[in-house]
C-alpha positions as CSV (number, residue, x, y, z in Angstrom):
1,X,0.0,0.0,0.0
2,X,1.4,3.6,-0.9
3,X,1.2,5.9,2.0
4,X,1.5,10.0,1.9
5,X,2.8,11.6,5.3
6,X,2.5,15.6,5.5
7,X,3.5,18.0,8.2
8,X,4.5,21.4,8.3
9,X,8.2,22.4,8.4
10,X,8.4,22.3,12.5
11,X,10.4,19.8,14.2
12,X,7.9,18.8,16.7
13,X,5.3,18.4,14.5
14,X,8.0,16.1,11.7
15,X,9.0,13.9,14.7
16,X,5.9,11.7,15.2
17,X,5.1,11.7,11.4
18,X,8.6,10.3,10.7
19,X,8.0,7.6,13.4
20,X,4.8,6.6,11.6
21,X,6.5,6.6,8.8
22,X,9.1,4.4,9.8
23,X,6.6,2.1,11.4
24,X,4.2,1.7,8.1
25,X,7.6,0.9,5.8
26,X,8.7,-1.6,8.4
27,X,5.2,-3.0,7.9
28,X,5.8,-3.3,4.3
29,X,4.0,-0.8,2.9
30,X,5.4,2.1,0.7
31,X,6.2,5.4,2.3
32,X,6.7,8.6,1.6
33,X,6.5,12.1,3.3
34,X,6.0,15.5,1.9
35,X,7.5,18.2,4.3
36,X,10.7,20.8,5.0
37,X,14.0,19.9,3.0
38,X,15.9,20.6,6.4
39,X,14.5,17.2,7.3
40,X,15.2,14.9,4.3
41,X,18.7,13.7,5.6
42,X,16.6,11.8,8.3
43,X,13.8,10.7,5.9
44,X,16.5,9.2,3.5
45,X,18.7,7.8,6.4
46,X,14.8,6.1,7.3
47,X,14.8,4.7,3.7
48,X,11.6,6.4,3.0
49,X,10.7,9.0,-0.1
50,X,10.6,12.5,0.8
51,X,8.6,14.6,-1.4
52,X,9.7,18.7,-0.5
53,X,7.4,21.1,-0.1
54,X,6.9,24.5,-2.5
55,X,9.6,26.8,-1.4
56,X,7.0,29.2,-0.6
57,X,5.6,26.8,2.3
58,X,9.1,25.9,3.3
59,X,11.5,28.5,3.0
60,X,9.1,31.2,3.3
61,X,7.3,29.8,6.4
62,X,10.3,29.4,8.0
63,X,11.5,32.2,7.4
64,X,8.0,33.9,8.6
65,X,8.0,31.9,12.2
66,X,12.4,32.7,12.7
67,X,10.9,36.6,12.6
68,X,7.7,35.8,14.7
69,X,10.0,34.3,17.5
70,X,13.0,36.8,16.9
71,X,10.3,39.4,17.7
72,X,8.4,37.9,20.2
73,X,10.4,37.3,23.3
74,X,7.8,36.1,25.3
75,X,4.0,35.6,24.6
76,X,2.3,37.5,21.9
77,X,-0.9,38.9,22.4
78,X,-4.3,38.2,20.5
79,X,-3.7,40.4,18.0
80,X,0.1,39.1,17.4
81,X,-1.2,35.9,17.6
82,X,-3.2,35.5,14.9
83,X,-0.7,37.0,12.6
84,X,1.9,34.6,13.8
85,X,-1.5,31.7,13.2
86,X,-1.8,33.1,10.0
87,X,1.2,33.4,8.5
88,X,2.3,29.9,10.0
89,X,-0.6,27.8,9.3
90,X,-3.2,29.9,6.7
91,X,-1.5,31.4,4.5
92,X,0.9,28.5,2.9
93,X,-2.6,26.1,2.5
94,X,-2.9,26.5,-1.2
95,X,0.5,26.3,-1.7
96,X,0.5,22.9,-0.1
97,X,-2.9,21.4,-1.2
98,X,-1.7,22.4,-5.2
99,X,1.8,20.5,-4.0
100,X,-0.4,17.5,-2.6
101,X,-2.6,17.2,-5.9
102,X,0.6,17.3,-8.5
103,X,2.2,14.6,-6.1
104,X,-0.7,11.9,-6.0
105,X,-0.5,12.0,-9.6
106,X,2.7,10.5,-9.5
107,X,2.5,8.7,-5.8
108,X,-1.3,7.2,-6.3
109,X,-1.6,7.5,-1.9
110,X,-4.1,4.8,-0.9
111,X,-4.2,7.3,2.6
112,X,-2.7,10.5,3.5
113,X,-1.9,11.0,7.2
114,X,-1.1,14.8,8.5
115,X,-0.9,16.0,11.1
116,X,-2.8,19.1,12.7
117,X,-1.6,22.0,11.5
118,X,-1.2,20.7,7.9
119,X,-3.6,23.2,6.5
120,X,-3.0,21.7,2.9
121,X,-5.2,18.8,3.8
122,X,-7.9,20.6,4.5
123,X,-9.3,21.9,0.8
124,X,-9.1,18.0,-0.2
125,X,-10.9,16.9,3.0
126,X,-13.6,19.4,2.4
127,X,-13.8,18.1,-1.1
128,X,-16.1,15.1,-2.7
129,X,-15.0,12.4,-0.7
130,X,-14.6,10.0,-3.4
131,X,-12.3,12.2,-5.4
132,X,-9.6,12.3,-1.9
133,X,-7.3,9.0,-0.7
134,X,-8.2,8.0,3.0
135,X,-7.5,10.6,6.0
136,X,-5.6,9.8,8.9
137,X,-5.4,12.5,11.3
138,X,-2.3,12.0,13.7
139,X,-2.3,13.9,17.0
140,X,1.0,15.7,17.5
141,X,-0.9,18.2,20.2
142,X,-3.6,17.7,23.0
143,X,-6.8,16.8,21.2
144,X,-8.6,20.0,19.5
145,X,-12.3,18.5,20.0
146,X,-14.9,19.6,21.9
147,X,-14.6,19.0,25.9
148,X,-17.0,17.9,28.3
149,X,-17.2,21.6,30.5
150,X,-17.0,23.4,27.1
151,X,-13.9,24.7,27.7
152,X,-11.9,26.1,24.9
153,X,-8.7,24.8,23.4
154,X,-5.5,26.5,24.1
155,X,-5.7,28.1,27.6
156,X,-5.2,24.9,29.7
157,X,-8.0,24.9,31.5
158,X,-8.6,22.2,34.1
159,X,-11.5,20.3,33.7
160,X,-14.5,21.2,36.1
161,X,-17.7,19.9,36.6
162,X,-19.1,23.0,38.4
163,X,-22.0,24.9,36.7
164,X,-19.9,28.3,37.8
165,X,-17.1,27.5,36.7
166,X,-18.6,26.3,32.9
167,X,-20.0,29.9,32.7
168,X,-16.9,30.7,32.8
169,X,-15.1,28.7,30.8
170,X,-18.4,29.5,28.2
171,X,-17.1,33.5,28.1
172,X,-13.7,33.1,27.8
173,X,-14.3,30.2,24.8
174,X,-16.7,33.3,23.4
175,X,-13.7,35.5,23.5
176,X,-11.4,33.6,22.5
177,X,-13.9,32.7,19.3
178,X,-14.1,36.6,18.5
179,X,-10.5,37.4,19.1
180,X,-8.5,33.9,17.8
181,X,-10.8,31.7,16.1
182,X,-13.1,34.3,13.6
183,X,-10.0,35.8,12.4
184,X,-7.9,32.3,11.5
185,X,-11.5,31.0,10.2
186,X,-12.8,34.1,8.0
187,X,-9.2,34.2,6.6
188,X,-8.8,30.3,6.1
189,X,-12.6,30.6,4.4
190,X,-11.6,33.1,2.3
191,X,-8.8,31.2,0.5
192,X,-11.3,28.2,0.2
193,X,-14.0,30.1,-1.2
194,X,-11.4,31.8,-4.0
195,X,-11.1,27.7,-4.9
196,X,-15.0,26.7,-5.0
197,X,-14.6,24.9,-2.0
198,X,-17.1,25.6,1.0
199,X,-16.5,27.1,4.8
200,X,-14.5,25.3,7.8
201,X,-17.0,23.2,9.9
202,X,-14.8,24.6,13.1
203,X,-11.9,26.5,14.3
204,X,-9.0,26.0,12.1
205,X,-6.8,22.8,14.1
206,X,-10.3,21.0,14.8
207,X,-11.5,21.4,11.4
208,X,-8.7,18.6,10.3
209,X,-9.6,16.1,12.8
210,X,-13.1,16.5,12.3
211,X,-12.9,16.4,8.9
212,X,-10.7,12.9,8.8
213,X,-11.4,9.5,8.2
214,X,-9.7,8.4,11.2
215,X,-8.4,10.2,14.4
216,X,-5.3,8.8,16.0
217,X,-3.9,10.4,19.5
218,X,-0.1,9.3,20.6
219,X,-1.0,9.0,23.9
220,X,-3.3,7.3,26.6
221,X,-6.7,8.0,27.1
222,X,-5.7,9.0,31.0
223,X,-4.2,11.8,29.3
224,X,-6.5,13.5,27.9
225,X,-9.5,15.3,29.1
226,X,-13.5,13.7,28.9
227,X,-15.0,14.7,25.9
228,X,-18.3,16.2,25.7
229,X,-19.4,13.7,23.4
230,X,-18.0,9.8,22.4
231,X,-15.5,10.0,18.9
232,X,-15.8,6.5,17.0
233,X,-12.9,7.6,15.1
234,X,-10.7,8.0,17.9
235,X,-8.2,6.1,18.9
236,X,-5.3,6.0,21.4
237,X,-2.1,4.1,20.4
238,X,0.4,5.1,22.7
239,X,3.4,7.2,22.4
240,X,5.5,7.5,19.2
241,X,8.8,7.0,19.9
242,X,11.5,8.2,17.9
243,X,14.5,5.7,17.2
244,X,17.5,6.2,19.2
245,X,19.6,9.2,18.4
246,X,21.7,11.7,20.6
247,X,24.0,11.1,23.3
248,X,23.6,9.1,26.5
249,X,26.1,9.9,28.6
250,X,28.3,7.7,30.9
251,X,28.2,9.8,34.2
252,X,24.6,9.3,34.5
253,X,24.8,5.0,35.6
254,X,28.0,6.3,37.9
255,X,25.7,9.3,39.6
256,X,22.9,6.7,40.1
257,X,25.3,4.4,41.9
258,X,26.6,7.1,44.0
259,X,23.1,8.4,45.0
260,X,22.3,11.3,43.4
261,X,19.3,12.4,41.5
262,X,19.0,12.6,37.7
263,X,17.3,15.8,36.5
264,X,17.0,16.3,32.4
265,X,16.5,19.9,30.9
266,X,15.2,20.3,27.6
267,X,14.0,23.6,26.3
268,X,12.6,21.8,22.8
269,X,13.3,22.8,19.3
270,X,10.9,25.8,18.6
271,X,11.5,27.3,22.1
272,X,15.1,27.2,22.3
273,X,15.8,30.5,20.1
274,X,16.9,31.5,23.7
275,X,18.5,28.9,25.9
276,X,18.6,31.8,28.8
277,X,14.7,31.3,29.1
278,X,14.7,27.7,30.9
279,X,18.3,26.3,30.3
280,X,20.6,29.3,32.2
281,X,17.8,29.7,35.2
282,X,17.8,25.9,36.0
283,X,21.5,25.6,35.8
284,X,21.3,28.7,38.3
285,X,18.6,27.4,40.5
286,X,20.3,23.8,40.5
287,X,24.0,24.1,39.4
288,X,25.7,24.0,43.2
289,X,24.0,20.8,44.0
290,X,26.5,17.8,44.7
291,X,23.5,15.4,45.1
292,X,22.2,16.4,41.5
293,X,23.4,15.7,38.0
294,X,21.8,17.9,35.6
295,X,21.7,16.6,31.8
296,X,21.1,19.4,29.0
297,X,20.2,19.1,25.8
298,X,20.2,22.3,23.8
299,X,17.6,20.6,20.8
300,X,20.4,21.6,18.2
301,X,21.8,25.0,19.3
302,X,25.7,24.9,19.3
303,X,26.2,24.6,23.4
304,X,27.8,28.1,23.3
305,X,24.8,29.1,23.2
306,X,23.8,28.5,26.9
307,X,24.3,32.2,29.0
308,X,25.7,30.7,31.6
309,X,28.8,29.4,32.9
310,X,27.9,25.5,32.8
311,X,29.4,24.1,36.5
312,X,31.1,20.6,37.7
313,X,27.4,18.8,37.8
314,X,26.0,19.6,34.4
315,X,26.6,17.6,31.4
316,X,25.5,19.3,28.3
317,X,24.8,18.3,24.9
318,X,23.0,19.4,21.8
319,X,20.9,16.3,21.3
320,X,20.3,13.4,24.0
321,X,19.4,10.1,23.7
322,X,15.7,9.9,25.5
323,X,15.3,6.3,25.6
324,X,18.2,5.3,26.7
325,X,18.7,7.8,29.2
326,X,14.8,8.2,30.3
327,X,14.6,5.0,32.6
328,X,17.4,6.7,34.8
329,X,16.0,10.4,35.0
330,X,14.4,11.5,38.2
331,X,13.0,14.7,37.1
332,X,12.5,16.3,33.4
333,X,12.2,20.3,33.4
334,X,10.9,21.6,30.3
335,X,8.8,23.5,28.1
336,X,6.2,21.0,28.3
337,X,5.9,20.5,24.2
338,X,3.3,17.1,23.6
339,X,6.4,14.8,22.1
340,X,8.7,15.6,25.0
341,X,6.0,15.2,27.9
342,X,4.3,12.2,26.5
343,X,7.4,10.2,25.8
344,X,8.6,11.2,29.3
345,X,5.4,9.7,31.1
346,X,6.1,7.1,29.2
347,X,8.6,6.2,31.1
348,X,7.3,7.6,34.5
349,X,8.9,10.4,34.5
350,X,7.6,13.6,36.7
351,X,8.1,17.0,35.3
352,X,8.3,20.5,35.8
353,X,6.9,22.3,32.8
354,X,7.0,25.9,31.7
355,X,5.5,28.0,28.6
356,X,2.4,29.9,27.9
357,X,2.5,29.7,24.1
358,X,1.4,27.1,21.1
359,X,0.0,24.3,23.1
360,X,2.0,24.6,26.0
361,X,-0.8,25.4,28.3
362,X,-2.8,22.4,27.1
363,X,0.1,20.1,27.9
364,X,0.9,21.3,31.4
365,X,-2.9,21.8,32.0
366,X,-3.0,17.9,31.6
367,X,0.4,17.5,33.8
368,X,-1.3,19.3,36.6
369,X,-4.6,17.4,36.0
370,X,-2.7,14.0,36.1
371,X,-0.7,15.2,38.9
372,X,2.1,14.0,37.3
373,X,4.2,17.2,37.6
374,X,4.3,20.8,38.2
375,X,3.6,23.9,35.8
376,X,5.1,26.8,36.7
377,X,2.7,28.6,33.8
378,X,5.4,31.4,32.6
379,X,7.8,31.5,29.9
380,X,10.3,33.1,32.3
381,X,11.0,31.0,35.1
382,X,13.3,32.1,37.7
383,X,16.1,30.0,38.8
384,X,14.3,29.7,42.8
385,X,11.1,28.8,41.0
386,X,12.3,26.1,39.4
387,X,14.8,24.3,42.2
388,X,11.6,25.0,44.5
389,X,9.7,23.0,42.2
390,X,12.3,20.1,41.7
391,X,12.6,19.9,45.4
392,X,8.8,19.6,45.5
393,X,8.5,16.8,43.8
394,X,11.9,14.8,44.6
395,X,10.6,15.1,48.0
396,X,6.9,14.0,47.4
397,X,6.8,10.7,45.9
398,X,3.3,10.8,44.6
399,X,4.6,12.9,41.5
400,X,6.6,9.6,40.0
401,X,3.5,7.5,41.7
402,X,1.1,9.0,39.2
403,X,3.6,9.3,36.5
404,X,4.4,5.4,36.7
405,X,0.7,5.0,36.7
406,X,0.2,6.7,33.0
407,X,2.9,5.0,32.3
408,X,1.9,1.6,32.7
409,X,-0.7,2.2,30.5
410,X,1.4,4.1,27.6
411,X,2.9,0.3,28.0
412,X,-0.6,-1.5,27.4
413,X,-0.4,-0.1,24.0
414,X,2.2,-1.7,21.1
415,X,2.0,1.6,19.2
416,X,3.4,0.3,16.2
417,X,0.9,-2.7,15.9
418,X,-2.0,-0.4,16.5
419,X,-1.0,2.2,14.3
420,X,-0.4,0.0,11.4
421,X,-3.7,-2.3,12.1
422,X,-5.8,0.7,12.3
423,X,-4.1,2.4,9.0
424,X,-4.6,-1.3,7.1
425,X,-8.2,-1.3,8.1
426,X,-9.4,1.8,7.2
427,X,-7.9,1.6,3.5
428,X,-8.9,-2.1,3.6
């Protein structure tokens, strides 16, 4: 079976698709994905096809979103937003759907899977369904669909069962529809409209996993909040995780002999424009601890890069082997990005998250809910926040309790099996 993998030209969102990728060609079927050209050395290495995207939706959006963040030091507000939405998500859509068309001429895709912010899937989803390949919709973010309490997505809201507190969460999902969600929609409607094709049937990120054939989340369904109502398309498989790469350094088996506590820092790949946001303040907070070892990954950055003078307990590194050094790691500080925090609980890993833009609120609003960490909800955390924090939950054992707990149900799920059984069957 020939299979189509899209995503945008963002690290975090490339990650899981590549994994799914990997897992369908080691299933026998052909693979291919269509994304970024920064990414097609690890495609190739994976043996699968990479298809690029226009340079206008690669190039230029990265180029748009290297701006956005240069500019944006810490959280934009609505109005900045939906420009940064826009120009990130919106505005390459046509680019990519006329890229998609030209390439199932030539790779005849029994199912495209994309992920959610792959707005070129969207004109062919809201086509005739019988002139499109099957849709896969893989979750590389919280799920956008509608929750129990009505609350809306992207300001991490706790769940709640009281009537108050629904009002509540009622007006600020009415704001955030007239100050986020018109805008993105009107604009995204627009483009459609200019191509024959009729309106979003939701906001923007919901409207592809609505819109798809079949909904599959990389988590477990402890993760994620109740629903308001039950999604046959939905499915859990467990986290994605990516083959072994990055370093695993040999201090960390010695530091677990001699008693200390492993704590892993990882500011991501989008956030870490500025490594003094959440690398230099926890190397602060925690650096003059002899019963610590902090590991650092920089996501890429040269280590240079870190304002701070890095002292006798840190190990740093631009990229870290997760799985191998995961099952030794204590604590994990980051900003809580979906990939990073759901392959940490995965292990049974507690965390301390930060960041109060993209999804980060969702992902540290189900942390707190799980109570399998702490969110320190800024982007600027100060270096006594954050050893506070660490000491909190080092010290209170029901942190890693409830961690373990997701965990060993991340571990009920073969991923790989799932994903591929589910894929077969919906083409089949």
């Amino acid at each position: 079976m020939k299979i189509l993998l899209a995503s945008i030209p963002a690290t975090g969102h490339f990650n899981p698709i590549l994994v799914a990728a990997r897992i369908l060609k080691e299933a026998g079927h052909d693979t291919a994905i269509y994304t970024s050209v920064v990414f097609r050395d690890k495609i190739e290495r994976a043996g699968v096809r990479f298809i690029p995207l226009p340079e206008d939706a690669d190039q230029g959006v990265r180029a748009f979103v290297a701006s956005f963040l240069e500019k944006h030091k810490v959280t934009p507000g609505p109005e900045e937003m939906v420009k940064g939405f826009t120009g990130a998500f919106i505005n390459p859509m046509i680019s990519q759907f006329r890229g998609l068309q030209v390439i199932l001429k030539g790779f005849p895709a029994e199912v495209v899977i994309h992920e959610m912010s792959f707005s070129g899937m969207l004109p062919m989803l809201l086509g005739p369904r019988s002139e499109r390949p099957a849709s896969v919709y893989l979750g590389v973010m919280p799920l956008p669909l509608e929750r129990a309490d009505g609350a809306p997505w992207g300001p991490g809201l706790l769940p709640s069962e009281d009537p108050e507190k629904r009002k509540e969460y009622a007006e600020i999902a009415r704001d955030l529809e007239e100050t986020k969600e018109l805008p993105l929609r009107r604009t995204a409607d627009k483009m459609l409209a200019d191509i024959g094709l009729p309106s979003l049937p939701t906001s923007l990120f919901a409207s592809e996993a609505v819109l798809a054939d079949l909904i599959l989340q990389p988590c477990s369904p402890l993760f994620e909040f109740p629903l308001r109502e039950p999604e046959e398309r939905l499915h859990f498989i467990g986290a994605l995780l990516p083959s072994g790469v990055g370093d695993a350094p040999a201090q960390i088996k010695e530091a677990k002999k001699a008693g200390r506590k492993i704590v892993l820092i990882s500011q991501g790949t989008s956030a870490n424009n500025d490594l003094g946001k959440l690398l230099a303040p926890t190397i602060l907070g925690l650096g003059d601890r002899d019963d610590l070892l902090l590991l650092v990954t920089t996501g890429g950055k040269p280590i240079e890069n870190i304002p701070c003078t890095l002292p006798p307990n840190t190990i740093a590194s631009q990229y870290l082997n997760f799985g191998q050094i995961l099952p030794d790691v204590d604590v994990l500080v980051a900003f809580g990005s979906y990939g990073t925090v759901t392959q940490t609980l995965s292990f049974g890993v507690p965390m301390v998250v930060v960041g109060k833009s993209e999804d980060k609120p969702e992902v540290a609003a189900r942390v707190t809910w799980t109570r399998t960490g702490i969110d320190l909800a800024t982007d600027t955390p100060t270096p006594q926040q954050i050893s506070d924090a660490v000491d909190q939950i080092l010290a209170r054992p029901e942190y890693r309790a409830c961690a373990q707990k997701l965990a060993r149900e991340f571990a009920s799920y073969d991923s790989a099996k799932k994903l591929t059984e589910l894929v077969e069957a919906l083409v089949g």
